[in-house]
C-alpha positions as CSV (number, residue, x, y, z in Angstrom):
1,X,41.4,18.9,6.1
2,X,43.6,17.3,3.2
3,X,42.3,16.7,-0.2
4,X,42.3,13.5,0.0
5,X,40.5,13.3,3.0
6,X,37.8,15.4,2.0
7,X,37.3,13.5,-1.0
8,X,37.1,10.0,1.4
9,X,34.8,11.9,3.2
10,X,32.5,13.2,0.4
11,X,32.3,9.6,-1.4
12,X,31.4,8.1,2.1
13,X,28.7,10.8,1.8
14,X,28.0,10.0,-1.1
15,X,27.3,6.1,-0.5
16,X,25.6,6.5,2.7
17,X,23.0,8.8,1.2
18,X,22.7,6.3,-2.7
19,X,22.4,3.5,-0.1
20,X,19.5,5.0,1.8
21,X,17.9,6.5,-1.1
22,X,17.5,2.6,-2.8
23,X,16.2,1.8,0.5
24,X,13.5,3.9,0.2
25,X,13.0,3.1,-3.0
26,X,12.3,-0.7,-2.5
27,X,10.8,0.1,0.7
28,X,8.0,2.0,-1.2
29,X,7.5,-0.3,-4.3
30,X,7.4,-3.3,-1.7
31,X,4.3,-0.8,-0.5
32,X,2.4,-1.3,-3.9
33,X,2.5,-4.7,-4.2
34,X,0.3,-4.6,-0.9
35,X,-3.8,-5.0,-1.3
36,X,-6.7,-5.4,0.3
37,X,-8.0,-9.0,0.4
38,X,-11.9,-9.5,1.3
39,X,-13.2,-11.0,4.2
40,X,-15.5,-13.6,3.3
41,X,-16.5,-14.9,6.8
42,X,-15.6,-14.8,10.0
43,X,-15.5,-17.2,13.5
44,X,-15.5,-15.6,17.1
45,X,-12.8,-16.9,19.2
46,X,-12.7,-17.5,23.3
47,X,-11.0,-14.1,23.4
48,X,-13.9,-11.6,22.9
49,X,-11.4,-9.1,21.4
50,X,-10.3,-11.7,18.5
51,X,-12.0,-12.8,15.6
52,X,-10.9,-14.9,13.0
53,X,-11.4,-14.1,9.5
54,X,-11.6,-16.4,5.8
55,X,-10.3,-14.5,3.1
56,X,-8.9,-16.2,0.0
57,X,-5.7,-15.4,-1.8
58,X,-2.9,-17.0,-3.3
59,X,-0.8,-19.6,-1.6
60,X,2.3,-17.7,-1.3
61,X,1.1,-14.4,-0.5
62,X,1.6,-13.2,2.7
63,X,-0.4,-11.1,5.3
64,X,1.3,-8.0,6.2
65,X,-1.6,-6.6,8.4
66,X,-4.7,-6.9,10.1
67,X,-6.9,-4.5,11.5
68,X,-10.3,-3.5,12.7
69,X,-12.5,0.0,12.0
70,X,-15.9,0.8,14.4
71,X,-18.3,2.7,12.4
72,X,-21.4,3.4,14.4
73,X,-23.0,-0.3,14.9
74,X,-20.3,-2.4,12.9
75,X,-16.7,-3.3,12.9
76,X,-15.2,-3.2,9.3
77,X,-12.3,-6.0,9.1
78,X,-9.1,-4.9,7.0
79,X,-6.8,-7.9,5.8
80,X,-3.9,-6.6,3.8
81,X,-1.2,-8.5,1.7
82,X,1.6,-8.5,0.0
83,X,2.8,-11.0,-3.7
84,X,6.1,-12.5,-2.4
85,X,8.4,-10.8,-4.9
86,X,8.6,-7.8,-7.1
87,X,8.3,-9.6,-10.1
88,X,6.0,-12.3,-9.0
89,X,4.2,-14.1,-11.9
90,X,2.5,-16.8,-10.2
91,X,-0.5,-18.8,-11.0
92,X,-4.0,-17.3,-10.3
93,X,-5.4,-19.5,-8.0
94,X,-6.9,-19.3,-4.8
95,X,-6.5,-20.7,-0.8
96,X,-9.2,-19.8,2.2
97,X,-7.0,-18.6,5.1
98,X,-8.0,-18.2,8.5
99,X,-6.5,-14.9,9.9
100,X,-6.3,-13.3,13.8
101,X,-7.9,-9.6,13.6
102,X,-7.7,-8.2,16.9
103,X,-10.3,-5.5,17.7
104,X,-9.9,-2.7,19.9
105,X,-13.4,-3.5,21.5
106,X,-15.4,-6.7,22.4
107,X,-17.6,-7.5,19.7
108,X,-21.0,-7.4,21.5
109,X,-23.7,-8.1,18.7
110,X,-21.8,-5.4,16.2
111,X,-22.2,-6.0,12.6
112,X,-19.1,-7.7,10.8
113,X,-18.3,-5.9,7.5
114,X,-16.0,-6.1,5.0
115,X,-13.3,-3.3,4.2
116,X,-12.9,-4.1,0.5
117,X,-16.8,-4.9,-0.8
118,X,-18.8,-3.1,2.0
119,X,-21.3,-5.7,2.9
120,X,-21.9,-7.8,6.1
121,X,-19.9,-10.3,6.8
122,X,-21.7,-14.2,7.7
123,X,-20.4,-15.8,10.3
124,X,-19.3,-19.3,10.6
């Protein structure tokens, strides 16, 4: 290979591997702006395998994920979101939300808890 060709070669190298290293980089401080939001009730849906939960956050938050964990006789609901931006310096209000968490398992007289506090969860 010529010189100059291996020098094309190693700055392609070069940016391919800068490039995925900021990606990673972003990827994983997008990853700490994510939190835990409480659940503060919950409604049952027509699909025994759906619930919908109330948290409250900030309007332009959004909610990354949603997920359910069975611990002997109750289902602890996990809401997870994210501030819009990485500098994000918005007011400190709050919104109730309605969110789908889908559970892996009918409900079937389980207790609702939540994943951030602990304690039941009331339904609506």
């Amino acid at each position: 290979m010529t010189k100059p060709k291996r020098k094309t070669v190693v700055a392609v190298g070069l940016a391919v591997l800068l490039l995925i290293s900021v990606f990673a980089a972003v990827t994983v401080m997008r990853r700490a702006q994510e939190f835990e939001v409480s659940v503060n009730s919950y409604k049952a849906t027509s699909d025994a395998r759906v619930l919908d939960a109330r948290v409250e956050m900030h309007p332009e938050f959004e909610v990354v994920r949603t997920g359910a964990n069975y611990q002997g006789d109750g289902v602890i609901l996990h809401v997870v979101a994210r501030q819009p931006t990485l500098w994000w310096s918005g007011g400190d209000y709050a919104e109730a939300r309605w969110v789908r968490v889908r559970l892996d398992e009918p409900l079937t007289g389980r207790q609702v808890l939540d994943a951030v506090s602990g304690s039941p969860v009331p339904r609506d």
